[in-house]
N, C-alpha and C positions, 0 to 999 in steps of 0.2 A: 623200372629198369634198375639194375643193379650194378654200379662202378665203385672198385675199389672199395669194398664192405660197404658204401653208402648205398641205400636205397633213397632214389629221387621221387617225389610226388609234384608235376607239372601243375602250374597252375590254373590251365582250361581242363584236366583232369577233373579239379573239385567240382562239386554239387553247386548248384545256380538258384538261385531266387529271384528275379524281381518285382516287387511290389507297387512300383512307382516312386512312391517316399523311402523305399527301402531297398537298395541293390544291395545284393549278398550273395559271395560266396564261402560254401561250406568245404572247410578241409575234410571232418567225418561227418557221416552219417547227421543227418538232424533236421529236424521236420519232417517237410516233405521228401525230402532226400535220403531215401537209402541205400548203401552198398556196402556188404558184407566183409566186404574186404579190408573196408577203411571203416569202423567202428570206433575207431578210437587210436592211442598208439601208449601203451600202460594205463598211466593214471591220469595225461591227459586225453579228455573226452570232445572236446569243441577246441577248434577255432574258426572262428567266423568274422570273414573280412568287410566290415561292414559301410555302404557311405548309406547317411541319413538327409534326404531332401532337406532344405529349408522348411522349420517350422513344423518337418515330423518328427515321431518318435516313438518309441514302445507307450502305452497306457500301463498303469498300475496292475503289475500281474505279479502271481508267488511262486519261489523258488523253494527247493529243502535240500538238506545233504551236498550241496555242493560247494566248490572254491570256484567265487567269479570273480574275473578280473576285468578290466577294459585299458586298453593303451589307446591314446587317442594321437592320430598320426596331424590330423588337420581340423580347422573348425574348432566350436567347440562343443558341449556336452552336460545336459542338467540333469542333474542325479535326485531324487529324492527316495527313500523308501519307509518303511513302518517303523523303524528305527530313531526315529526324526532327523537323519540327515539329509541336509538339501544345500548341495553343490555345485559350482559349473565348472567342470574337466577341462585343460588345457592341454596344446602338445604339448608331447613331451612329458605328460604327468600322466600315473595307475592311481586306477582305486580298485582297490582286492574289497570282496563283501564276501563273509562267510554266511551263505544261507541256514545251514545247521537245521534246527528242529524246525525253522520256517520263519520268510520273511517276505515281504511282499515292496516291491519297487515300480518306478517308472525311469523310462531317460529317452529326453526329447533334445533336437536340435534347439535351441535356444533365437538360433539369428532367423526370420523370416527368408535370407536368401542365401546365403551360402550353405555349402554341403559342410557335414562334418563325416570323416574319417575315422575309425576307429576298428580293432583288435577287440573281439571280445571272445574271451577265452574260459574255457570251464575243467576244472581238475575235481577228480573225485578225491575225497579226505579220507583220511586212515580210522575215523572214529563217524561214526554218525551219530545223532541227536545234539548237536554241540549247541553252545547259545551263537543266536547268531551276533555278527559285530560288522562295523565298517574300518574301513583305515582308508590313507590315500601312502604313495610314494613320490614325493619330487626329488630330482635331483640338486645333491648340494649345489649353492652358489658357489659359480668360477669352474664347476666338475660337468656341467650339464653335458659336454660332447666328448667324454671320456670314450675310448675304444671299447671298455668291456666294463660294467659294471650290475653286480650283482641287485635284483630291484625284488625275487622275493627270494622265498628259504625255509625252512621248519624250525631254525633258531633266531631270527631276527641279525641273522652277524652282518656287520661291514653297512649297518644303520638297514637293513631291506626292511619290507613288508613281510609279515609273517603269513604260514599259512600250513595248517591242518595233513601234514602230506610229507613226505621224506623227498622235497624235488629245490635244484636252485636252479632259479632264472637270470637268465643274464639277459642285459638290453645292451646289443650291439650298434654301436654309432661309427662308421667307416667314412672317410673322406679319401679323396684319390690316394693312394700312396702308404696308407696306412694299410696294417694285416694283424692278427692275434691270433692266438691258436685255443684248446679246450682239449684238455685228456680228461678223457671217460674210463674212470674207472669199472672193475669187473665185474658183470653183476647188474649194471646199470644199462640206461637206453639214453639216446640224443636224437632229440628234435629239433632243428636249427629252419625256422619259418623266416623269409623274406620281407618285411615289412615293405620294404622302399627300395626304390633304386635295382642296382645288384651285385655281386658279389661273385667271388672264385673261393669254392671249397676243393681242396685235395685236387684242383685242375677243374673241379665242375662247373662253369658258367649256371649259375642263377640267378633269375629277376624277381621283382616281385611279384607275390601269390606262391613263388614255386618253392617248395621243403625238404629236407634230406632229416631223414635219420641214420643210426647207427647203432647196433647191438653187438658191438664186440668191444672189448679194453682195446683201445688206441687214440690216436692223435688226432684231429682236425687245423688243420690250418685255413684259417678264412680272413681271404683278401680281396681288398675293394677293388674296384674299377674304374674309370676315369670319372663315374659319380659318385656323390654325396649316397649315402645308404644306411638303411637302419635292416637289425635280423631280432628276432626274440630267440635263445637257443635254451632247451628245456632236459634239463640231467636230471634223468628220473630212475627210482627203486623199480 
């Protein structure tokens, strides 16, 4: 459906997995899920809303040519890959991996019984064969529940994570009362995904899972609701 230039994507709309150890759903297209319609939306390719049972997790498998990132909403998250880094993910913290010419990972639940939560999102880059790298992004100390803070970017500005791509992300943190806005320049696309909670765009009631894009130069204004709420909103070439 289409209000006010936004196009909404609901969130039982996405593509569904469950695996047991692995509930997920897919915003585009991926794996077993496909529809032609939802492929992608520019230059990002995945997002996949992910909770990982106690004590599962992906085994060591290899990636190439892509920007992945993970936002870990709950729980937490062990990272190792070929690279030699070996991590554990907290909320509230990204780690961007550039796979480039190839790099091979795992990432398991770390606790035996709690679930973790996590975003894991994949952008194509504007170069391929790149060497691969890892980073992480935490938010400054005293800043962590800023309304609007830029966490990646294609130049590094305002301290983000870097990444292979002409796109800034912002990681939106909304408490009752608060609202910000985002002008999308012309030329460009806006992705703005629900992590948590929900949110009022342009009058649009959204919760979590559910997404709105935008492909025209204008304004967004997005205001919380009487909950606590997080959105990822993605300005892409």
């Amino acid at each position: 459906m289409t209000t006010t230039k936004l196009t909404v994507r609901r969130a039982d709309e996405r593509g569904h997995a469950n695996h047991g150890w692995l509930n997920s759903w897919h915003t585009f297209s991926f794996a077993d899920y496909y529809d032609p319609a939802h492929m992608g939306f520019r230059s990002l390719r995945v997002i996949n809303d992910d909770q990982i049972a106690g004590g599962g997790g992906f085994p060591t498998h290899p990636h190439r040519d892509m920007e992945i990132f993970s936002y870990l909403l709950a729980g937490n998250l062990a990272h190792k890959d070929s690279m030699g880094n070996s991590r554990i993910l907290k909320p509230g913290e990204i780690q961007m991996m550039r796979a480039g010419t190839g790099v091979q990972h795992s990432e398991f639940n770390p606790s035996p019984t709690e679930p973790a939560h996590l975003l894991q999102i994949w952008i194509t880059p504007d170069t391929r064969n790149l060497k691969p790298t890892y980073t992480e992004w935490t938010p400054v100390p005293g800043r962590e529940n800023d309304v609007k803070t830029l966490v990646i970017s294609s130049d590094g500005r305002e301290d983000s994570a870097t990444i292979a791509q002409d796109a800034a992300i912002y990681l939106l943190k909304l408490q009752p009362g608060n609202a910000t806005s985002h002008e999308l320049a012309p030329g460009r696309g806006l992705w703005l995904h629900v992590a948590k909670g929900s949110v009022i765009v342009n009058g649009i009631d959204l919760f979590a899972g559910d997404a709105v894009s935008l492909e025209e130069a204008s304004e967004i204004e997005i205001a919380a609701t009487a909950e606590a709420s997080e959105a990822i909103l993605f300005d892409l070439k």
